[in-house]
C-alpha positions, 0 to 999 in steps of 0.5 A: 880347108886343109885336108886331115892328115892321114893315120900313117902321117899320124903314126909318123907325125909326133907333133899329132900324136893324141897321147901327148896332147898333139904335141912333142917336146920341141914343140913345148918348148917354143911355146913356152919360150915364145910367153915372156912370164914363162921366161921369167919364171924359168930365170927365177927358178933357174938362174937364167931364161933357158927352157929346156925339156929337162928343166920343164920335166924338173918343174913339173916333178918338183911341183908333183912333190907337193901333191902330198895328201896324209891325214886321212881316216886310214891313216888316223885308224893305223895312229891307233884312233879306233873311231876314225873308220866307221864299222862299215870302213873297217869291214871294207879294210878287212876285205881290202886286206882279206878276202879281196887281197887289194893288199897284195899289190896296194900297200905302203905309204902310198898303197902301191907296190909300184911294179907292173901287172897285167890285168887284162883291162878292157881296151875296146876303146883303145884299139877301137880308136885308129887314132889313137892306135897310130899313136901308139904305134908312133909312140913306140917306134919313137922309143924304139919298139921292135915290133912297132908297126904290127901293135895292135894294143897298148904294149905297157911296159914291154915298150920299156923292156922289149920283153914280150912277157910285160906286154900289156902290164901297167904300174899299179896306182896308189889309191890315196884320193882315190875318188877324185880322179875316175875313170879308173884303170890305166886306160879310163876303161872303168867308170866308177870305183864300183866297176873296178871292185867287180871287174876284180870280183870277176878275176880280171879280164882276158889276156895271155899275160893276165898275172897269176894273182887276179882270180875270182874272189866271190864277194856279196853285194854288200862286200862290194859295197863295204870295200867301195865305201872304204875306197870312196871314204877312208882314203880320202886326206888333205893336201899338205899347204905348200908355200 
């Protein structure tokens, strides 16, 4: 039996990585090239069998564009149809919009601001996790991190920035569907859409880049419940039919 691979040779071995599901563009790549379907598809879509990393970043974007989901009780209630939000929806929106201020960072079409924040999510599992950690670190010195190999949490978008102040902040999510993809946060850190509206009642959790916007917010137990119900219900639409 071959022996495990040591965490540095994790660290140092992209093809290992757990982030990129033990796997690395390359690698993709002959994968799909060594499936004759695969070939076909490509030369259908592109005019040729070559299978490349950008035609399979293409494929992929072009394919998320028609994840497309609209016609949900929000988006009937903001049409001017008052019965699409139940009393219990609407309170939940006013909260969202209010005391909660979910809008300060949730809003547009796709309920996101699309800027990047700190939170001070929990990452015990992250950093707990040897594995993962080499990878991360394999990760960022592949981007070209400075300060890769002293890491000792997820550095979010200060790996794309090199700037210690985005140290632990992520893009913020939109929320359309938003109960059929839990666990919740950037990390799966919370379980439920519960956990995330007291994670928030309670201002977030503890780190030194935490945004100045997350503070406690003193909801009641119903208020939780009204803004979860929103969040589970309101939010919910179809996804458009794609030929």
């Amino acid at each position: 039996m071959a022996a495990r691979p040591s965490l540095d040779e994790q660290a140092t071995d992209p093809i290992r990585s757990v982030l990129h599901m033990s796997s690395d563009l390359d690698h993709v790549v002959d994968r799909l090239a060594a499936v004759p379907s695969y070939l076909e598809d490509f030369a259908r879509a592109y005019g040729d069998e070559a299978i490349t990393p950008e035609r399979i970043a293409n494929a992929i974007a072009s394919f998320e564009r028609t994840l497309v989901f609209d016609g949900s009780p929000l988006d009937l209630y903001m049409d001017g149809d008052e019965s699409a939000l139940s009393e219990r929806h609407k309170r939940g929106l006013a909260l969202f919009m209010g005391k909660a201020n979910c809008i300060a960072c949730h809003h547009g079409p796709n309920l996101t601001d699309h800027r990047f924040h700190n939170l001070g999510v929990p990452d015990d599992h992250v950093t707990g996790d040897p594995a993962v950690m080499a990878s991360i670190r394999s990760d960022a010195r592949g981007t070209g991190y400075q300060d890769w190999a002293t890491l000792d949490e997820d550095p979010g978008r200060a790996q794309v920035t090199q700037d210690p102040a985005d140290l632990g902040a992520f893009r913020t999510m939109g929320l359309r569907n938003i109960k059929e993809s839990p666990p919740y946060m950037h990390n799966g850190a919370l379980r439920t859409l519960e956990d995330v509206v007291r994670f928030y009642d309670r201002g977030g959790g503890d780190h030194p880049n935490k945004s100045e916007q997350i503070v406690p917010l003193g909801l009641t137990d119903d208020e939780v419940a009204d803004l979860v119900a929103f969040l589970e219900q309101a939010l919910q639409g179809a996804q458009r039919e794609i030929d």
